[in-house]
RODO-60912 format. One line per 3 residues: their letters; for each residue x, y, z of N, C-alpha, C. Coordinates in Angstrom, 3 decimals. Layout:
<rs>
a) X/Y/Z/X/Y/Z/X/Y/Z  ...
</rs>
This chain:
<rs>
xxx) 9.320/-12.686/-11.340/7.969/-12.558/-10.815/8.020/-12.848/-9.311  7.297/-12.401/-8.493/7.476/-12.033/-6.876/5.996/-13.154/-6.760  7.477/-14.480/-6.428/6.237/-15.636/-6.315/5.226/-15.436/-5.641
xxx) 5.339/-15.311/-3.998/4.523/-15.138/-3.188/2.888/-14.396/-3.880  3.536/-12.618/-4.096/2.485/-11.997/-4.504/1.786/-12.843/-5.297  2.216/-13.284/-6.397/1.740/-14.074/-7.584/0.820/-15.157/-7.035
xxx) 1.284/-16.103/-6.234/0.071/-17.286/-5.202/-0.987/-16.532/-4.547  -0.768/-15.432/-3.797/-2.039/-14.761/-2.988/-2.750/-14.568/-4.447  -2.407/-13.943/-5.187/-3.592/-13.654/-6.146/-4.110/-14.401/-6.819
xxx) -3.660/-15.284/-7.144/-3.999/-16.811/-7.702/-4.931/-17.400/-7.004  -4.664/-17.409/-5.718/-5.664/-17.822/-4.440/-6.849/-16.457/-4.079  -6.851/-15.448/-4.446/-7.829/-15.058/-4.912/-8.615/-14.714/-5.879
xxx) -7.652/-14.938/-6.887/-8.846/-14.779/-8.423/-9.609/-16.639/-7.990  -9.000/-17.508/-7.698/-9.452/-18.705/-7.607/-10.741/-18.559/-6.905  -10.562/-18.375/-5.490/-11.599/-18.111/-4.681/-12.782/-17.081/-5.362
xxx) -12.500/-16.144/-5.964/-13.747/-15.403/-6.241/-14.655/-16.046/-7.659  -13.823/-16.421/-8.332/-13.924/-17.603/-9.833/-15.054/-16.751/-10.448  -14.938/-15.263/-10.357/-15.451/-14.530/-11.413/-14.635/-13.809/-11.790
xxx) -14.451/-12.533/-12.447/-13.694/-11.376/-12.846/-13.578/-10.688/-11.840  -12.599/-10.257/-11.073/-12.291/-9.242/-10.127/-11.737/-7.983/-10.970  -12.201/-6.954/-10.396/-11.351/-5.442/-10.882/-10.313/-5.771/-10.000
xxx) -9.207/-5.549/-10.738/-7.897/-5.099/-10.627/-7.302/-4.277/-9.476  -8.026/-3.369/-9.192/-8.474/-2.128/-8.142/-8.714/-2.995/-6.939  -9.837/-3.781/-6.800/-10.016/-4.572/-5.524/-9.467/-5.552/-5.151
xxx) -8.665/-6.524/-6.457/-7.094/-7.599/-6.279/-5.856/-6.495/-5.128  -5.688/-5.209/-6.130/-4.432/-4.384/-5.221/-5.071/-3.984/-4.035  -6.378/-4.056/-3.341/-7.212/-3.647/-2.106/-6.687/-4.237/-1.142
xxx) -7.071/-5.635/-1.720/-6.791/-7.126/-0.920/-5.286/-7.404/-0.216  -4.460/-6.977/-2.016/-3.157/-7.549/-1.276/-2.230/-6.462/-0.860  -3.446/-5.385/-0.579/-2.403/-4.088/-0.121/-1.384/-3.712/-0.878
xxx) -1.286/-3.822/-2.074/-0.544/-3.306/-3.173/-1.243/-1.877/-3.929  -0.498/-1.438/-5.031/-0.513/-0.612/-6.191/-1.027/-1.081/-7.153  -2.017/-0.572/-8.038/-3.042/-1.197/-9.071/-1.882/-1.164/-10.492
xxx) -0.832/-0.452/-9.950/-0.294/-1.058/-11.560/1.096/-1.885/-11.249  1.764/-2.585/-9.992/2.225/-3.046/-9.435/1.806/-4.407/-9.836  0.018/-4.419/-9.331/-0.449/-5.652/-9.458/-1.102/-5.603/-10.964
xxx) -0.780/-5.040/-11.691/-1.390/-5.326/-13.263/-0.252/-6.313/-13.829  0.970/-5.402/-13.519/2.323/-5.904/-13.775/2.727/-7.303/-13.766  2.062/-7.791/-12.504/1.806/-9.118/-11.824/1.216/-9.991/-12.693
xxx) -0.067/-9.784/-13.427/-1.324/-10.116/-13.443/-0.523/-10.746/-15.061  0.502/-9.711/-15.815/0.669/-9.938/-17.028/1.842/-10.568/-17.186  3.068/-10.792/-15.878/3.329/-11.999/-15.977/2.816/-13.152/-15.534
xxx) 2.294/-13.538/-14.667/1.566/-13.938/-14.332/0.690/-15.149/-15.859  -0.303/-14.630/-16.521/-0.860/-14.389/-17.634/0.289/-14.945/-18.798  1.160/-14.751/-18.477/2.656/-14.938/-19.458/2.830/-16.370/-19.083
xxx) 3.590/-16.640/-18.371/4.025/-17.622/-17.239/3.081/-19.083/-17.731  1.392/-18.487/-17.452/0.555/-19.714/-17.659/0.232/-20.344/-18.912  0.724/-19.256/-19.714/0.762/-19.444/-21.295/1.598/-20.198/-21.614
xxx) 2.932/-20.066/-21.331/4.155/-20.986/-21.629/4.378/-21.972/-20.640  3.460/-22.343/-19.583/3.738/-23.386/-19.286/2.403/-24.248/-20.009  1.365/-24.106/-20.629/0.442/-24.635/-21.043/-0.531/-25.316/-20.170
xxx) -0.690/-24.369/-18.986/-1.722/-25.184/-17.701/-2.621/-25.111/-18.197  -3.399/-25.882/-17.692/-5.151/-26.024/-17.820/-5.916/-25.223/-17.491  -5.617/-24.413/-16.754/-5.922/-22.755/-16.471/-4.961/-22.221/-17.127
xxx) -5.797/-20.530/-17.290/-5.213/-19.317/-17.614/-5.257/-18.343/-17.050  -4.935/-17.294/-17.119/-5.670/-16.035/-16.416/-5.534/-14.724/-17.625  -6.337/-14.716/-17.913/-7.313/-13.804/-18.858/-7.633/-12.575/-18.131
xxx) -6.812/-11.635/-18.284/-6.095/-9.703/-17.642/-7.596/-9.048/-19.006  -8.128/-8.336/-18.861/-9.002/-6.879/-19.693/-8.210/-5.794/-19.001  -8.231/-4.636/-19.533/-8.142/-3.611/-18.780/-8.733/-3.235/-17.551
xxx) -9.748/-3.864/-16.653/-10.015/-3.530/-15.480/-10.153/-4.720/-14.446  -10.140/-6.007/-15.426/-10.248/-7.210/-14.481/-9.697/-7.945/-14.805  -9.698/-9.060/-14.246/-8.629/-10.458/-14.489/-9.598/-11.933/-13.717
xxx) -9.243/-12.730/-14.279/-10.081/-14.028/-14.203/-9.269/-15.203/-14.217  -9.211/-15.760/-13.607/-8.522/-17.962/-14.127/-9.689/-18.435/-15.053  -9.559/-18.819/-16.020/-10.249/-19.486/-16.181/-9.711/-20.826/-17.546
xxx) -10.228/-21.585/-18.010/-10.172/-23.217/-18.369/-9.394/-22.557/-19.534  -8.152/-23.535/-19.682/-7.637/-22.901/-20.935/-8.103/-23.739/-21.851  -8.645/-23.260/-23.075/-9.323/-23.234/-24.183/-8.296/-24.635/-25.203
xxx) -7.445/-24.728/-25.067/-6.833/-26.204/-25.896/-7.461/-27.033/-25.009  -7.428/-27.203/-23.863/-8.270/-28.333/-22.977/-10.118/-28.373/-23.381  -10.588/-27.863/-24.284/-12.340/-27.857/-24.240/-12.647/-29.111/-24.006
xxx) -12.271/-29.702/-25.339/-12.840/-31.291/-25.875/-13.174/-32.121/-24.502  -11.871/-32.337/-23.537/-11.903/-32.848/-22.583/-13.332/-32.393/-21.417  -12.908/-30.775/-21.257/-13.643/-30.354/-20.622/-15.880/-30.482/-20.968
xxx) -15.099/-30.456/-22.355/-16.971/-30.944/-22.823/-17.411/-32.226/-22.434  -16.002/-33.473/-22.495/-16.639/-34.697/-21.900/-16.531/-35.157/-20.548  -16.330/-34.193/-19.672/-16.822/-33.574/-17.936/-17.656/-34.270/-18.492
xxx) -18.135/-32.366/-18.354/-19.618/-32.028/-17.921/-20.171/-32.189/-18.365  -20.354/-32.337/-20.320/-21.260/-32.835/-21.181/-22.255/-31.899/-20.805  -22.003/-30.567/-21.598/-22.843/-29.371/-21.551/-24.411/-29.171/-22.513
xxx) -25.213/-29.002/-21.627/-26.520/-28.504/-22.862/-25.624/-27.741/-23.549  -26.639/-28.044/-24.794/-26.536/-27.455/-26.093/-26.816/-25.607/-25.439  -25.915/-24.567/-25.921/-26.084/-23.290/-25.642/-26.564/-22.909/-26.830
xxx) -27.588/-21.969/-26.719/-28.378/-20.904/-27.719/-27.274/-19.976/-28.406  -27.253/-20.827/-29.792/-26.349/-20.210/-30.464/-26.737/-18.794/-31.165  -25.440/-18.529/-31.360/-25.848/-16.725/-31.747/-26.257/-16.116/-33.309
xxx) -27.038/-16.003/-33.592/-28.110/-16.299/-35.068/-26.866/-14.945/-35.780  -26.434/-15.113/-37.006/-26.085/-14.160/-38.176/-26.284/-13.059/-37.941  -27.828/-12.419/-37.665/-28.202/-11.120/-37.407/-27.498/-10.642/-36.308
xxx) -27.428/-11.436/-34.763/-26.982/-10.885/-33.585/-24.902/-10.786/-33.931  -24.500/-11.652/-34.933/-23.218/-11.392/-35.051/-23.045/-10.376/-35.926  -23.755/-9.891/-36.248/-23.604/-9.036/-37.524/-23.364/-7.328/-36.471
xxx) -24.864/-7.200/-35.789/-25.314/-6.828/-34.804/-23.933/-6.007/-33.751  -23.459/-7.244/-33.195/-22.630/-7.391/-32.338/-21.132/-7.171/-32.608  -20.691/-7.288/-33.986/-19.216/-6.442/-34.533/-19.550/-5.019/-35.110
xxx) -20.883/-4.509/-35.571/-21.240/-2.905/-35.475/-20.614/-2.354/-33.941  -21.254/-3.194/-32.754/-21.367/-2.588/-31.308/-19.733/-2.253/-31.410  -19.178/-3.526/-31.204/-17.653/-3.789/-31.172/-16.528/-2.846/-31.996
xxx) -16.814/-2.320/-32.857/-16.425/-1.532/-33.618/-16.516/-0.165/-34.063  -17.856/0.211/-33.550/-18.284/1.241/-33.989/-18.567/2.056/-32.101  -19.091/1.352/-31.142/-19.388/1.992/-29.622/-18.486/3.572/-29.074
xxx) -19.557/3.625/-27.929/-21.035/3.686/-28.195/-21.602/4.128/-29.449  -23.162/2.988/-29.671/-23.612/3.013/-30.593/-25.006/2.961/-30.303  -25.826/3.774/-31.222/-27.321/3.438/-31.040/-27.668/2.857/-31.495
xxx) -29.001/2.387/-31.475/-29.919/1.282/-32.004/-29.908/1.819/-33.428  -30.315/3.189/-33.873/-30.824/3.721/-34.872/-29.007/3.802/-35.860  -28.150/4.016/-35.686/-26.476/3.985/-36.161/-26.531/2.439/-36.360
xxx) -26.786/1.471/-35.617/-26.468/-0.050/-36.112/-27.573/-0.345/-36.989  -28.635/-0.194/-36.872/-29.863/-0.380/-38.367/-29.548/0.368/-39.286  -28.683/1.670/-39.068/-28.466/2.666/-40.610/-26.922/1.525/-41.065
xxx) -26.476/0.884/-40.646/-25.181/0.233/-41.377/-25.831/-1.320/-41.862  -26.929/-1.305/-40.886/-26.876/-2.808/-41.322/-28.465/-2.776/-42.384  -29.002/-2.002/-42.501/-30.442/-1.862/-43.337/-31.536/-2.360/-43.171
xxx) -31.617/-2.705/-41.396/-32.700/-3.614/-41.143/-33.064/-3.196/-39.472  -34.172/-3.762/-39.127/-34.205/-3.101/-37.952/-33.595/-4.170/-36.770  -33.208/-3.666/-35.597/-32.222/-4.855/-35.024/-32.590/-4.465/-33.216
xxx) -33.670/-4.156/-33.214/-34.104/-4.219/-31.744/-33.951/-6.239/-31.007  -34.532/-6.832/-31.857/-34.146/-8.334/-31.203/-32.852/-8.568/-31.227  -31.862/-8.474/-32.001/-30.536/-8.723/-32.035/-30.128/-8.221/-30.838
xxx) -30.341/-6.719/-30.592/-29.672/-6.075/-29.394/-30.266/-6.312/-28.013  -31.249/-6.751/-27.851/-32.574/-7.405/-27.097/-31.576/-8.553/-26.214  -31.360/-9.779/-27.465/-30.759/-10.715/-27.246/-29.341/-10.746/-26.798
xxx) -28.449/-9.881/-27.377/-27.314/-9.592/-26.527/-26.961/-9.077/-25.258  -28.064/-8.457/-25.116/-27.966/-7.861/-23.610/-28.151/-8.648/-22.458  -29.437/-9.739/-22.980/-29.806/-10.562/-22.231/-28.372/-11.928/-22.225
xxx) -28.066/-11.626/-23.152/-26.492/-12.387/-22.897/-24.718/-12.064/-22.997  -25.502/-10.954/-21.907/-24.275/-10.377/-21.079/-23.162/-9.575/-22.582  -23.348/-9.536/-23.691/-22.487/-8.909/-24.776/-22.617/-7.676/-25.043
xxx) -23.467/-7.175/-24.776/-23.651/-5.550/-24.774/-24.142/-5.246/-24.017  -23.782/-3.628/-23.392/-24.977/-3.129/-22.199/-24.978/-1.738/-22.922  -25.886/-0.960/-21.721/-26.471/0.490/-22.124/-24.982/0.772/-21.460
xxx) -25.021/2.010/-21.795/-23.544/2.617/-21.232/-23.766/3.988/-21.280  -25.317/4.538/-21.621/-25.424/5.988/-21.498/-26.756/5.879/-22.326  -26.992/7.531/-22.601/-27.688/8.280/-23.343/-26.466/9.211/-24.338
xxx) -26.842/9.574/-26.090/-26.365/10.445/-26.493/-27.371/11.369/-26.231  -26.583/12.505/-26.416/-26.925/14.119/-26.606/-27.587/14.601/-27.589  -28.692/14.056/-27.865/-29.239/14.461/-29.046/-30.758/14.380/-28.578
xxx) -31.942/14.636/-29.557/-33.328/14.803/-29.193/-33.623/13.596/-29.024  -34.451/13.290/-28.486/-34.828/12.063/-27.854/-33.830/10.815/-27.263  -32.606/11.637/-26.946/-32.021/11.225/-25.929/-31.593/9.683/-26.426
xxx) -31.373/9.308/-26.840/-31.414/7.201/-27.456/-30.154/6.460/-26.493  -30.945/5.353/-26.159/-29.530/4.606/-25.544/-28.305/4.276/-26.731  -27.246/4.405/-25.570/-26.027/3.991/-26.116/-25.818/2.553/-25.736
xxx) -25.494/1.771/-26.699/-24.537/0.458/-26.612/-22.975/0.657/-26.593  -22.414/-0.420/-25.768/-21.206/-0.616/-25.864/-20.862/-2.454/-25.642  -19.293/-3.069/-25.755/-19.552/-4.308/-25.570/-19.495/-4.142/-24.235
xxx) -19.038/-5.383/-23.363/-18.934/-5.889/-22.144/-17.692/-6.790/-21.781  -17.270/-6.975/-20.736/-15.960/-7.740/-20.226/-16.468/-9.015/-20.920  -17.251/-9.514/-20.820/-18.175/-10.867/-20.717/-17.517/-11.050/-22.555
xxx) -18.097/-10.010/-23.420/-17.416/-9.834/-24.933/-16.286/-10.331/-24.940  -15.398/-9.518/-24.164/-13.712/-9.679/-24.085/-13.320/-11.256/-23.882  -13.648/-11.927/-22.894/-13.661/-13.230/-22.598/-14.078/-14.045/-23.395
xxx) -15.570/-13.973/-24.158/-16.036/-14.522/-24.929/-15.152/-14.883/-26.358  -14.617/-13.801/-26.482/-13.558/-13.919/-27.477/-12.187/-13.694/-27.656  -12.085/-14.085/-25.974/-10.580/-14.144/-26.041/-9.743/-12.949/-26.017
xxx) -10.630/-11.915/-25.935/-9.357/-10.398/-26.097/-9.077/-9.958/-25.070  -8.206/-8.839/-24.788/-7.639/-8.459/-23.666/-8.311/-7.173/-23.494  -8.660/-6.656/-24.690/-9.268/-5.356/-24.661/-9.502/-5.118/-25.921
xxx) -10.398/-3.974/-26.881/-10.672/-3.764/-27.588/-9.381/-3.543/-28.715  -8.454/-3.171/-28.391/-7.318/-2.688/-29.671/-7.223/-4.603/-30.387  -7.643/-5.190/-29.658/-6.901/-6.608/-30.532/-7.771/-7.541/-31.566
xxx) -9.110/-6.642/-31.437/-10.237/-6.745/-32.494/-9.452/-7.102/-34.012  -9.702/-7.211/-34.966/-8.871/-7.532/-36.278/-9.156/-6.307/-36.856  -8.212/-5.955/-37.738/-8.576/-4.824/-38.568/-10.246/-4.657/-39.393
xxx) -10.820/-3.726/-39.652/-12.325/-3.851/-39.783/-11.664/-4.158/-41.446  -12.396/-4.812/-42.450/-12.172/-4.749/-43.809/-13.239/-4.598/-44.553  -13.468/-3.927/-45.285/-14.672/-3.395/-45.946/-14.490/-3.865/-47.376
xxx) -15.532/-4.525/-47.512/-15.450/-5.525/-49.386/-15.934/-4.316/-50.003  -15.476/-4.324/-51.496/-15.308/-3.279/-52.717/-17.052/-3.537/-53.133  -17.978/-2.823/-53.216/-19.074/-3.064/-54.203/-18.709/-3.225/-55.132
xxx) -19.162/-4.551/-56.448/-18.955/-5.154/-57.507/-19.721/-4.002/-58.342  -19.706/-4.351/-60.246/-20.346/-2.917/-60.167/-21.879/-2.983/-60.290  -22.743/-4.735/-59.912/-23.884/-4.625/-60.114/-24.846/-4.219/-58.786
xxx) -23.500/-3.801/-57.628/-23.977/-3.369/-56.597/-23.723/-1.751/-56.753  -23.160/-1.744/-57.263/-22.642/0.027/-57.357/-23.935/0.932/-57.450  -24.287/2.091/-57.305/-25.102/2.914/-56.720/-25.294/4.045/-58.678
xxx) -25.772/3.745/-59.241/-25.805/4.243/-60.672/-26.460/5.830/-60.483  -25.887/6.838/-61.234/-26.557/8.099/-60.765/-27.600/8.282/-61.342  -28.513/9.079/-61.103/-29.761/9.280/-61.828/-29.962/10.304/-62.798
</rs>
């Protein structure tokens, strides 16, 4: 790993202490965007096996430092965080349709889930887990959902392929669909 490069970027994912695109890291250090991805994933490697207190957490378009996650406990008795608005059944339910199924409409996530889910998706947006990401092509035009980087982080992924396999439970047969 090409220490140097590796500290400038360190010293700027630090300094910006949000998600930078990838694109504007190789801007900065006058590099190649897959030069500095390259970087980013040893880099990302490196902080893993040494077990720092930071990490740096690579998505496909951005990269971040942020608190590595075996350290919480500690980190909760910092700052000793308000209680955060936890995410109700419906919005998780909600929110692995988006994740799995995107883009998705409002009307495609109520036909899987059998209920109507305008607050669920309401509420995710307003917390950064899904955004609009279009219109489909169809009559009345309906927004599209998709997740968000904010998703990725939230749960730790690098990008969508590392989701778990989807598994679909067998209807028993007093759920089974009887013909008429």
């Amino acid at each position: 790993m090409d220490r140097k490069n590796a500290s400038i970027a360190e010293c700027l994912l630090f300094v910006a202490g949000e998600p930078v695109l990838i694109t504007e890291l190789a801007r900065a250090m006058e590099s190649d965007t897959a030069a500095v991805k390259t970087l980013l994933y040893e880099m990302e490697n490196a902080y893993r096996d040494e077990e720092r207190g930071i990490t740096l957490l690579v998505t496909d378009d951005t990269a971040q430092l942020i608190s590595n996650r075996k350290y919480i406990e500690y980190v909760e008795r910092l700052v000793q965080p308000e209680q955060k608005k936890s995410v109700s059944q419906s919005m998780l339910e909600t929110l692995a349709i988006v994740a799995y199924k995107q883009p998705v409409t409002r009307a495609e996530i109520e036909s899987v889930r059998g209920v109507r889910c305008e607050y669920a998706v309401t509420q995710l947006q307003k917390l950064g887990l899904i955004a609009a990401v279009g219109r489909k092509d169809v009559i009345g035009k309906p927004m599209l959902y998709a997740t968000t980087d904010d998703f990725l982080r939230k749960f730790g992924l690098h990008n969508l392929t590392e989701l778990p396999p989807l598994q679909m439970e067998e209807p028993t047969e007093e759920e089974e669909v009887q013909p008429v």
